[in-house]
C-alpha positions in Angstrom: -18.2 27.6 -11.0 -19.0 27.5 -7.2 -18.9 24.3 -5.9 -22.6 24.2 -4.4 -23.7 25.3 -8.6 -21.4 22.3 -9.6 -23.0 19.8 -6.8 -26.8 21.2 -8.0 -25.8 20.2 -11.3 -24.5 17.0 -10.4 -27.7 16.3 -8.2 -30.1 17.3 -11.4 -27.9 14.5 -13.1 -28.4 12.4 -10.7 -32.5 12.6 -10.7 -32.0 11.1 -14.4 -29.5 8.6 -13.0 -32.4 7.5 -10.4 -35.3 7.2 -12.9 -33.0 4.5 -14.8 -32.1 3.0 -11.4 -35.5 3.1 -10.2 -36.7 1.0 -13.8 -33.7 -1.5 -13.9 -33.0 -2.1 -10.5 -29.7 -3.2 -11.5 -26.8 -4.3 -8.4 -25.1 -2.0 -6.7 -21.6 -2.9 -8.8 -23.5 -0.8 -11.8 -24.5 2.2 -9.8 -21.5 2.3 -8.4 -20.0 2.6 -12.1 -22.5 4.5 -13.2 -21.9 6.9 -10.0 -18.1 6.6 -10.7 -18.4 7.5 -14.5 -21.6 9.9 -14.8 -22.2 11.7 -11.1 -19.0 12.4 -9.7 -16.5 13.5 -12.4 -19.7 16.5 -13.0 -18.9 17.5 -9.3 -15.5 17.0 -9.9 -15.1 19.3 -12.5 -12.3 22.2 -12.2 -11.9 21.5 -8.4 -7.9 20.3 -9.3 -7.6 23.9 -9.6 -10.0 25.0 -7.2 -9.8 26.2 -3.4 -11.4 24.3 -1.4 -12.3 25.5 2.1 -13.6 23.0 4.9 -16.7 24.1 4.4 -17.0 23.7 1.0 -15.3 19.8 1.6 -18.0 19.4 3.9 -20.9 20.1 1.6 -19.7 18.0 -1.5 -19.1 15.3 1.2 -22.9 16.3 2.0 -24.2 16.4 -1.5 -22.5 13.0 -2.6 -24.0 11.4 0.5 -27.1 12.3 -0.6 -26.7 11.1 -4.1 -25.0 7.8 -3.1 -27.6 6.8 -0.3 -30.5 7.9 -3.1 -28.7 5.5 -5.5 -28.5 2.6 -2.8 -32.1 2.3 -2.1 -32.7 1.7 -5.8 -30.1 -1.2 -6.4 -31.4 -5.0 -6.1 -29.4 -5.9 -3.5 -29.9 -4.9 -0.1 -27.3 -6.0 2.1 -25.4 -2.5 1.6 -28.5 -0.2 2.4 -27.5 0.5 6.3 -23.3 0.8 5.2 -21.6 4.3 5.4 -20.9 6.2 2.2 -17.2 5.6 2.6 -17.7 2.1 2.9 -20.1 1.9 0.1 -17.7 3.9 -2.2 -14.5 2.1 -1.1 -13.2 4.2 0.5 -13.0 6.5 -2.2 -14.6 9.4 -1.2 -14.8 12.5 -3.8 -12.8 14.8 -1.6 -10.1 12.0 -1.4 -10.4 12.5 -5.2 -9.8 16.0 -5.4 -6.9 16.2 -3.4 -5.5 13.4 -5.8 -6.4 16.0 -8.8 -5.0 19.1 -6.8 -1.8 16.5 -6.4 -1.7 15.6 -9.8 -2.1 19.2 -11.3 0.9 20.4 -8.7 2.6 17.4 -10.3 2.0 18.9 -14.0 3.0 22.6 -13.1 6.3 21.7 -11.0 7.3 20.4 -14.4 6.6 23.3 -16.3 9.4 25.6 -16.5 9.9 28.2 -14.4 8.6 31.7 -16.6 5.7 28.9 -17.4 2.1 31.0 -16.6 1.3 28.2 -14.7 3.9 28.5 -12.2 2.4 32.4 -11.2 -0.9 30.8 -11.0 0.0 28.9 -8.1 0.5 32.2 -5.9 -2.7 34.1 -7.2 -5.3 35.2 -5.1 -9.1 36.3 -5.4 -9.0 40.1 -6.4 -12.4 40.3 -4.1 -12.9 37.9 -1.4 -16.1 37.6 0.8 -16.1 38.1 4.3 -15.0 35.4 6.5 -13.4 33.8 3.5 -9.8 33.2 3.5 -7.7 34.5 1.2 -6.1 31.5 0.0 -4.0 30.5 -2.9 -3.7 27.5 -5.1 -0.3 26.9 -3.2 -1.8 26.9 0.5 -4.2 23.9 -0.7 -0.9 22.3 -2.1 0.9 22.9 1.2 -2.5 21.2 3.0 -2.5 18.0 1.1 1.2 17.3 1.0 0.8 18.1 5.0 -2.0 15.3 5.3 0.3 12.8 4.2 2.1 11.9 7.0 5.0 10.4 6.1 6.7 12.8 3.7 7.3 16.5 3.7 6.9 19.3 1.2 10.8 18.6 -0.7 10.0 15.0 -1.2 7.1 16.1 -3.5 8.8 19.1 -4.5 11.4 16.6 -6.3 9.2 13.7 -7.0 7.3 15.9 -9.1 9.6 16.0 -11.6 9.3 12.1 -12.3 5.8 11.6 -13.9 5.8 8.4 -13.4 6.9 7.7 -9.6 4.6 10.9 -8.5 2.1 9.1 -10.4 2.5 5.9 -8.6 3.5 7.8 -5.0 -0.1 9.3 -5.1 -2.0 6.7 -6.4 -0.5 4.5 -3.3 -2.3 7.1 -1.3 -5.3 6.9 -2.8 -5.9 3.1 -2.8 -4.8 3.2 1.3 -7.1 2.5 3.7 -8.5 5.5 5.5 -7.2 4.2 8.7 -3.8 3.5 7.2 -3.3 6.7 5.5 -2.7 8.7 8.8 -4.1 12.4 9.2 -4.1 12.4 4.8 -7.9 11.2 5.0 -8.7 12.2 9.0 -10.9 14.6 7.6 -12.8 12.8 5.4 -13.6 9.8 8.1 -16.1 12.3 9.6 -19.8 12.2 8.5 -21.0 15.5 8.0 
């Protein structure tokens, strides 16, 4: 699935989630669930194996702005209606959430053995690409997050993969940072599109 079919799916989802909003006017704690539980694992769907270009970080960024700012004006209380998305999600912005999946699924292959299927998947490419499109693998997105996080290289993850549990706990660290704190990890993700 493309990622701008899975954001129109998740913003035809999201048009039901509005019409309950819209009746209940409920707080923002319960959209936020609702958003958290309903809206964003639809447009999170298959993206911890996907490749994800900036452009295409960009418009689920663009799409979940729209959803989330939809959802805001519907909520009783109004003292978050002029915040930031990021600010209104907790910093927890769905691209910061796929790179914890694309994480989490390198995690789960690097522990795979190594005539696993899973391990050639990492280096495949597109048989066809479209122009202007970069032919990238699974790996090079891999490569990109672990380079975000500033303060450890590719051989610390390579090993702390292995460990469920730490690598578990290393990138859930990450996630739970501050976008300020987390250096050039989240940079990105600061900007408004």
């Amino acid at each position: 699935m493309t990622v701008r079919t899975r954001c129109r799916k998740a913003v035809r989802l999201s048009k039901v989630v509005l019409g309950f909003l819209k009746k209940y006017r409920p707080s923002w704690k319960v959209a936020q669930m609702i958003y958290g539980s309903v809206i964003a694992p639809s447009m999170l769907y298959g993206t911890q194996v996907a490749v994800l270009t900036k452009y295409s970080r960009r418009s689920i960024r663009g799409y979940e702005r729209q959803i989330v700012q939809s959802m805001a004006k519907l909520c009783r209380d109004t003292q978050h209606l002029n915040q930031p998305v990021s600010k209104l999600l907790s910093k927890k912005r769905i691209t910061k959430k796929i790179r914890l999946y694309q994480m989490r699924w390198f995690g789960h292959v690097r522990r795979r053995p190594a005539n696993h299927p899973l391990r050639v998947a990492l280096n495949l490419r597109a048989r066809r690409l479209r122009s202007c499109r970069p032919g990238f693998t699974m790996w090079d997105m891999i490569k990109q997050n672990i380079s975000r996080y500033g303060n450890a290289d590719y051989q610390f993850w390579w090993h702390l993969a292995l460990d469920k549990e730490k690598y578990n706990q290393e990138l859930q660290k990450i996630y739970e940072q501050d976008e300020s704190d987390s250096s050039s990890w989240e940079s990105e993700d600061e900007e408004e599109c």
